[in-house]
VEXPA-96355 format. One record per residue: residue number from 1; x, y, z of N, C-alpha, C in turn. Coordinates in steps of 0.1 Angstrom, whole numbers, plus 2048, in hexadecimal, padded with zeros to 3 digits. Layout:
N
SITE  rovex  n.xx  n.yy  n.zz  ca.xx  ca.yy  ca.zz  c.xx  c.yy  c.zz
SITE    NUM     X     Y     Z      X      Y      Z     X     Y     Z
...
# end
This chain:
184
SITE  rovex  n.xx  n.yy  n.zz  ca.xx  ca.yy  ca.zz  c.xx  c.yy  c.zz
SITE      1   808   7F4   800    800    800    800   809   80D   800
SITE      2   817   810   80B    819    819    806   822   818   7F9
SITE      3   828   811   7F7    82C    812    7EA   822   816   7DE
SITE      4   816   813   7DB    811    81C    7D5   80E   82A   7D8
SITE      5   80F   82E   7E5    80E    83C    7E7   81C   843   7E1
SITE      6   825   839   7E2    835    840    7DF   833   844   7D0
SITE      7   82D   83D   7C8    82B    83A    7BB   824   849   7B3
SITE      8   818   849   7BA    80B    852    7B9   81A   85E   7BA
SITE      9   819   863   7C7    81F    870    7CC   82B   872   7C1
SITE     10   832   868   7B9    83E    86A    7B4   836   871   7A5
SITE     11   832   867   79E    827    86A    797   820   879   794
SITE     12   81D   87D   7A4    818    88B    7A4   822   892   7A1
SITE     13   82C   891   7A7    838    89F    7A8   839   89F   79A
SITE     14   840   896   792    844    893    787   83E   89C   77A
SITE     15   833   899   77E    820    89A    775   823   8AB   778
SITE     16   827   8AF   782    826    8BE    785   833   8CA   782
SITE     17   840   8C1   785    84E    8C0    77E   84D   8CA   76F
SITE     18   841   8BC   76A    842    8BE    75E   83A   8CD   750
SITE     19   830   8C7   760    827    8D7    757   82D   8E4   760
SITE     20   830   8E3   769    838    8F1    76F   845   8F5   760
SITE     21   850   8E9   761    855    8E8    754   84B   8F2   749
SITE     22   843   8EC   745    83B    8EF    733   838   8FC   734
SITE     23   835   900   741    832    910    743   83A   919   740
SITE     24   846   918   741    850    91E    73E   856   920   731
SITE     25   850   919   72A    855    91A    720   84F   922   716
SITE     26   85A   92B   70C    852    936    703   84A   933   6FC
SITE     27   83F   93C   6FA    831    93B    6F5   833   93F   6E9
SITE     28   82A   93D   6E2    82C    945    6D0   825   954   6D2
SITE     29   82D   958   6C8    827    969    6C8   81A   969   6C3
SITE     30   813   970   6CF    802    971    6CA   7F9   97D   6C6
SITE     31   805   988   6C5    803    996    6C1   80E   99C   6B9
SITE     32   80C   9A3   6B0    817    9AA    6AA   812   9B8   6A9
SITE     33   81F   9C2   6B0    820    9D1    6B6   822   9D4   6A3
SITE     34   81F   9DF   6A2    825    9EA    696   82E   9EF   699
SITE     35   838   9ED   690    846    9F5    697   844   A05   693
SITE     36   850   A0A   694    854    A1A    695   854   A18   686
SITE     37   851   A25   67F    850    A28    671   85A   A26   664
SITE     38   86C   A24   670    877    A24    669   874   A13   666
SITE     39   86A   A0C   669    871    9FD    665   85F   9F6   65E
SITE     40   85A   9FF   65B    852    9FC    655   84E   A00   648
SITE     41   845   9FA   642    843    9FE    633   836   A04   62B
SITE     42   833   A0F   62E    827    A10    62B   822   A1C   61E
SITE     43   814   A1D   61B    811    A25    60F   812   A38   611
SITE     44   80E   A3C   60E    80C    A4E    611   805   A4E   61D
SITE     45   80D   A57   625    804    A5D    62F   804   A52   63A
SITE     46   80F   A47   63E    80C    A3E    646   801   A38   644
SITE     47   7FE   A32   63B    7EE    A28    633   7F5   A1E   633
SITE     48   7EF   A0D   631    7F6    A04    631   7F6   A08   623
SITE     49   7FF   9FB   61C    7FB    9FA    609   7F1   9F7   609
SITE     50   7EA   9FE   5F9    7DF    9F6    5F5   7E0   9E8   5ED
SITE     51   7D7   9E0   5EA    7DA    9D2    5E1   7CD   9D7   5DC
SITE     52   7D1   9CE   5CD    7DE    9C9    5C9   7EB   9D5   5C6
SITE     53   7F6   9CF   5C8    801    9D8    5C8   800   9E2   5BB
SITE     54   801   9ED   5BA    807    9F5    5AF   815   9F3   5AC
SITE     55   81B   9F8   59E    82A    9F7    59C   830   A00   5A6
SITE     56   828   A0E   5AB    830    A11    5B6   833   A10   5C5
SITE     57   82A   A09   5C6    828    9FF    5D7   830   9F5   5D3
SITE     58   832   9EB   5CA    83A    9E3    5C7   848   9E8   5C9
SITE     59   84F   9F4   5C4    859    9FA    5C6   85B   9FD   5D0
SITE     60   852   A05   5D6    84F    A08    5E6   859   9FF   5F0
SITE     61   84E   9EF   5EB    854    9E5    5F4   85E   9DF   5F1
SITE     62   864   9E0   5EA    873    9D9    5E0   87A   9E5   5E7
SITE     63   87A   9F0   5E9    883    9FA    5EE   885   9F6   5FA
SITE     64   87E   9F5   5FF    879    9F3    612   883   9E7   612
SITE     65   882   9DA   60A    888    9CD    610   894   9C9   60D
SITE     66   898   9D4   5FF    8A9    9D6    5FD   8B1   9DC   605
SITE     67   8AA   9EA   60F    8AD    9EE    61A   8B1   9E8   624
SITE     68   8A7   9DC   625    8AB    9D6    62F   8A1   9D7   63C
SITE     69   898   9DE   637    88C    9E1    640   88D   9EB   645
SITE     70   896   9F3   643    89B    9FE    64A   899   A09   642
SITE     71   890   A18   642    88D    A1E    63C   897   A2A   63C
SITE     72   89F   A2C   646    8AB    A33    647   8B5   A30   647
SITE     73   8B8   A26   63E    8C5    A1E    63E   8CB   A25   631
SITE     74   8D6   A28   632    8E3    A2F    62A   8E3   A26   61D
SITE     75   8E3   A1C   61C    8E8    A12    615   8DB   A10   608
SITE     76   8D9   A14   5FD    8CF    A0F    5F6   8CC   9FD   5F2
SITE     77   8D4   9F4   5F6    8D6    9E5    5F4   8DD   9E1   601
SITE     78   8D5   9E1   60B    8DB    9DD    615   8D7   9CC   618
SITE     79   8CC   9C9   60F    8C9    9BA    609   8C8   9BA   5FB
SITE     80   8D6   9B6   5F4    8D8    9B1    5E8   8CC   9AA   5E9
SITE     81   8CC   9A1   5EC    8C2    995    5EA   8B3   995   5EB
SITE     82   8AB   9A3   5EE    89E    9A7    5F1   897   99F   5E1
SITE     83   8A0   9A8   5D5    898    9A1    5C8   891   996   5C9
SITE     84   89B   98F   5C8    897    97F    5CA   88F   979   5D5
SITE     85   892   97B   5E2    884    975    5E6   878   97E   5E9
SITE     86   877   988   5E5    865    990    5E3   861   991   5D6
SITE     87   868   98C   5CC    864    992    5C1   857   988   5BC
SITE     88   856   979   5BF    84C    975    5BF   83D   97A   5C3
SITE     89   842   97C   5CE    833    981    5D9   830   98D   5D9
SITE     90   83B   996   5D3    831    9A4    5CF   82E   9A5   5C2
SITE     91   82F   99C   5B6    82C    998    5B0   81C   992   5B0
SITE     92   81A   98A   5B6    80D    981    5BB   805   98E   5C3
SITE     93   80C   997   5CA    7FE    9A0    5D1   7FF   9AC   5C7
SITE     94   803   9AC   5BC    7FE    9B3    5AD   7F2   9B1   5AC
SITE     95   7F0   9A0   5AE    7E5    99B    5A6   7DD   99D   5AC
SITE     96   7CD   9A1   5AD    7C6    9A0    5B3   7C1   990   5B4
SITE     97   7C2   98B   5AB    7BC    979    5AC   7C5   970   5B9
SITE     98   7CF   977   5B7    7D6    970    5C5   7D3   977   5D5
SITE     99   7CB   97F   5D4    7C7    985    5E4   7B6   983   5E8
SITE    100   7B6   976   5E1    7A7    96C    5E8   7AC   967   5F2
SITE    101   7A5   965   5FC    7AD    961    604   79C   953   609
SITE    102   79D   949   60F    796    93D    60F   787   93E   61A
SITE    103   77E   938   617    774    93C    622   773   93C   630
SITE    104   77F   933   633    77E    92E    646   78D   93C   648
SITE    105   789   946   653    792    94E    653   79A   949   662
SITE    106   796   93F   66A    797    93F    675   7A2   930   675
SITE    107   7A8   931   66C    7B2    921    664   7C2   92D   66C
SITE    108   7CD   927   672    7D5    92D    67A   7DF   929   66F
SITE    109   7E4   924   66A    7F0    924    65C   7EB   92D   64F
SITE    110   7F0   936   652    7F3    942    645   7EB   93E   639
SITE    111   7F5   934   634    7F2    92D    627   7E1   929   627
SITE    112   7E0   91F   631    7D0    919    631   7C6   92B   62C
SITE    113   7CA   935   630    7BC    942    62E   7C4   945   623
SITE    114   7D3   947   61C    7D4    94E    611   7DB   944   609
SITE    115   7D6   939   603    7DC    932    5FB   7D9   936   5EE
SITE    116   7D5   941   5E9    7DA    946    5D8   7E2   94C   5D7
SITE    117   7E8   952   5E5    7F2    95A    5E7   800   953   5E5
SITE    118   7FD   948   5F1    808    941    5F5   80C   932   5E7
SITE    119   802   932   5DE    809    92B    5CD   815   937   5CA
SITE    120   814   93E   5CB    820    94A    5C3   82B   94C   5CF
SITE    121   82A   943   5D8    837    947    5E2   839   940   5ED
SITE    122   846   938   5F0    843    930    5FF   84D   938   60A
SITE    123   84A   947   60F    84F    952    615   848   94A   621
SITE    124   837   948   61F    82C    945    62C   82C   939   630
SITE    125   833   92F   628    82F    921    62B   831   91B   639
SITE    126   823   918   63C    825    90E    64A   827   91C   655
SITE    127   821   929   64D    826    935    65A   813   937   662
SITE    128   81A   935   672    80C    93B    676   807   946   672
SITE    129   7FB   94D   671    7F5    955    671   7F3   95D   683
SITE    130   7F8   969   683    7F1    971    68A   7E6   97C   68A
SITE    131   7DB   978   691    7CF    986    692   7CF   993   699
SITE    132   7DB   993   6A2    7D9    99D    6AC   7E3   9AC   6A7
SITE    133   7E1   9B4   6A3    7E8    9BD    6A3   7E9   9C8   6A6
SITE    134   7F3   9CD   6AD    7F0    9DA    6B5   7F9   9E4   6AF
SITE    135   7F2   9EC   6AE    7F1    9FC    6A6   7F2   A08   6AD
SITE    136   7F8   A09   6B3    7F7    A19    6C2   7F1   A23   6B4
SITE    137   7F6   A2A   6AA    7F5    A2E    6A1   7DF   A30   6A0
SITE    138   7DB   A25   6A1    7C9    A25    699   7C6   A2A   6A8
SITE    139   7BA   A2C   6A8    7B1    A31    6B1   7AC   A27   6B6
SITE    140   7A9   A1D   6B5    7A3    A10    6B9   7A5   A03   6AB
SITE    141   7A6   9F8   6B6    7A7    9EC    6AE   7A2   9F0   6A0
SITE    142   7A2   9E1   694    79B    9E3    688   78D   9DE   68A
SITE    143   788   9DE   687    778    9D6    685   77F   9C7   67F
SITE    144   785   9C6   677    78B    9B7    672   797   9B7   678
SITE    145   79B   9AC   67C    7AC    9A9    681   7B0   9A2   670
SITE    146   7BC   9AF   673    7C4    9AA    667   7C8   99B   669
SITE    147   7D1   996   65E    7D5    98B    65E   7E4   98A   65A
SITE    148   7EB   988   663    7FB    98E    664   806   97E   668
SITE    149   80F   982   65F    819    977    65A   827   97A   65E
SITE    150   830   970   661    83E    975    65F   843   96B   657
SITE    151   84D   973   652    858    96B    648   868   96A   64C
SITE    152   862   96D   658    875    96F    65F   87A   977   65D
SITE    153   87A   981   656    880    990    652   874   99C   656
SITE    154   86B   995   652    85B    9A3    654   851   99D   658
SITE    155   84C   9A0   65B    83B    9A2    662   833   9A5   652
SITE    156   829   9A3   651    822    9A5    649   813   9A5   64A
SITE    157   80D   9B1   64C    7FF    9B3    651   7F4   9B6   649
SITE    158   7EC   9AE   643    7E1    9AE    637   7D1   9B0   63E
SITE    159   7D4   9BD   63A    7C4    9BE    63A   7BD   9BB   631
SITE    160   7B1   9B4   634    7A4    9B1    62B   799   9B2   62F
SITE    161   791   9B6   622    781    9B2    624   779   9AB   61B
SITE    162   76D   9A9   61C    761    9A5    616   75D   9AE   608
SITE    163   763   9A8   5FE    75E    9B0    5EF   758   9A9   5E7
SITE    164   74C   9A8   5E6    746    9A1    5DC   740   992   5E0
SITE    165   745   994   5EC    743    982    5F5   748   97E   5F6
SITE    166   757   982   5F2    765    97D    5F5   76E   984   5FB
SITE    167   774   97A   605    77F    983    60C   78C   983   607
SITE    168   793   991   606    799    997    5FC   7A6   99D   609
SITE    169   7B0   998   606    7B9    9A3    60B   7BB   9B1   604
SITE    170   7BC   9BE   60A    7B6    9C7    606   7C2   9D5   606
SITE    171   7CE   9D0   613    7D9    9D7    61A   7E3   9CE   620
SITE    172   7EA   9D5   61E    7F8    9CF    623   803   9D9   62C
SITE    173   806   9D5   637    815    9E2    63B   81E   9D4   63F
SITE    174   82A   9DA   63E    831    9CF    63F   83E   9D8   649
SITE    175   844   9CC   655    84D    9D4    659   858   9C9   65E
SITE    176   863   9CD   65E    871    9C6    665   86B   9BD   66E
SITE    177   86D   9B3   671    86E    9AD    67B   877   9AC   687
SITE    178   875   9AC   692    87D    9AE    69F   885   99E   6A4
SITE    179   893   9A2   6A0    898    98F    6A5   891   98D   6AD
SITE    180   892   97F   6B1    88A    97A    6BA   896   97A   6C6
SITE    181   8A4   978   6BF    8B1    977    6CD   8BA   986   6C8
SITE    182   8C1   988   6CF    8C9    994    6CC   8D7   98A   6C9
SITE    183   8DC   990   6BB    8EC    98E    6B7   8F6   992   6C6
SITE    184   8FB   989   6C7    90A    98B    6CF   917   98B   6C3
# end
């Protein structure tokens, strides 16, 4: 008999070990802040962009990602390499046929709500989706929670609505992303 009490009680600690353990462990980001103006990317007048992209919002954003995300950065190619991986996907949010986005909005992988998007680019693949975005900048929340992406380099915040009975991404701001560890 007490040996099964030994058992039980070990059992417990262990059992509790374990989730004290799980608690501690970091959570996934469940909001994304708007950064300061130097590291974001937006249309006239602090507006997000409109979609589908114009040739000059496309330039817009090709400038912004060769920068480096940095809107005051000295260097006009501070990412040789921006061409190459956006040229696809600003490309595709040209199109208006690629900013349908699918009937269930409440699907948490990127891809599952914008899969016409995500045929012309695997920037999103297998990326959560975030709804929460905070704006110090608006006067109150949106009526719609955007639907916001990272790609490891940016944040990416799409607003949409209901056009025609389809939900349409409609806006986009895009901004640097904040390491997750600081360089030593």
């Amino acid at each position: 008999m007490m040996d099964k009490r030994k058992r039980r009680s070990r059992f417990v600690m262990l059992a509790l070990v374990i989730l004290s353990i799980s608690a501690c462990t970091p959570k996934p980001v469940s909001f994304v802040a708007v950064r300061e103006s130097r590291f974001r990317c937006e249309g006239e007048h602090g507006e997000r962009i409109k979609l589908p992209l114009s040739p000059e919002s496309r330039e817009r954003l090709m400038k912004f990602f060769k920068s480096n995300g940095d809107n005051l950065s000295v260097s006009t190619i501070a990412d040789p390499d921006a061409e190459r991986k956006y040229r696809d996907l600003l490309d595709a949010l040209g199109d208006s046929r690629n900013l349908v986005l699918g009937d269930d909005m409440s699907k948490h992988i990127f891809c599952d709500v914008a899969a016409e998007l995500c045929r012309h680019t695997n920037l999103f693949a297998k990326r959560q989706n975030i709804r929460q975005v905070i704006d110090a900048r608006e006067k109150s929340p949106p009526k719609i929670d955007p639907i916001t992406v990272n790609d490891e380099a940016y944040w990416w915040v799409f607003s949409h609505h209901q056009v025609n009975h389809q939900n349409l991404f409609t806006e986009v701001l895009v901004m640097k992303a904040i390491p997750l560890r600081m360089k030593r």
